[in-house]
Residue, then its C-alpha position, 0 to 999 in steps of 0.5 A: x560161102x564161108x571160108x575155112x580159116x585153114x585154106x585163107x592162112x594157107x596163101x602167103x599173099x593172104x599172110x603177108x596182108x594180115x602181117x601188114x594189117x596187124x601193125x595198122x589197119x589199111x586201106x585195100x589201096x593201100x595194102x595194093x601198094x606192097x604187092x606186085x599184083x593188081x589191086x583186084x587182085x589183092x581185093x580178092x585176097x581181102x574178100x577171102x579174109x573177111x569171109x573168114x572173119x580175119x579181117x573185119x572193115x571199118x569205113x570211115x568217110x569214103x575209105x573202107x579200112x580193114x582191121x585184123x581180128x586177132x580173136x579167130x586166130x584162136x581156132x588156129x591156135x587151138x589146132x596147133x596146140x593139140x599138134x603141139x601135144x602129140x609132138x612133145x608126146x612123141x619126143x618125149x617118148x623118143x627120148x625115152x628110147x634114147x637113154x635105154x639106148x645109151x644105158x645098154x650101150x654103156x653096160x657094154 
């Protein structure tokens, strides 16, 4: 099953491993090392994330290292973006109203 993008981003734990794995690719070992929970745990984590194609595995010798994988972080940034479309819309509009506000105020 493949996860959705939108609920692997949604875990501050799953965050906090890309933010580690964006400066430099980790080892699940080494990426256990900075969170509390068992290394299991965190492998979940990382199987939620390469399902969803946010980190993608490199093995090298024994190790398996995990490489963040910047590229579908743009079906975020294309959500975001229409967001951020409707918002300025929105503040645009507001502002509008605003300044008819405050031109009838001071006709007063």
């Amino acid at each position: 099953m493949t996860q959705d993008i939108f609920n692997a981003i949604a875990d501050p734990t799953r965050r906090a491993i890309l933010a580690l794995v964006a400066a430099q690719a980790m080892t699940p070992n080494a990426l256990a090392e900075h969170f509390d929970s068992t290394r299991q745990g965190v492998s979940k984590h990382i199987k939620i994330l390469a399902e969803c194609e946010l980190l993608k595995q490199e093995k090298v010798g024994r190790e398996i290292y995990y490489h963040y994988n910047p590229k579908k972080m743009k079906d975020v940034d294309k959500w975001l973006e229409q967001l951020k479309k409707q918002w300025e819309k929105r503040f645009s509009q507001l502002d509008e109203v605003l300044v008819n506000l405050n031109s009838k105020k001071n006709e007063k």
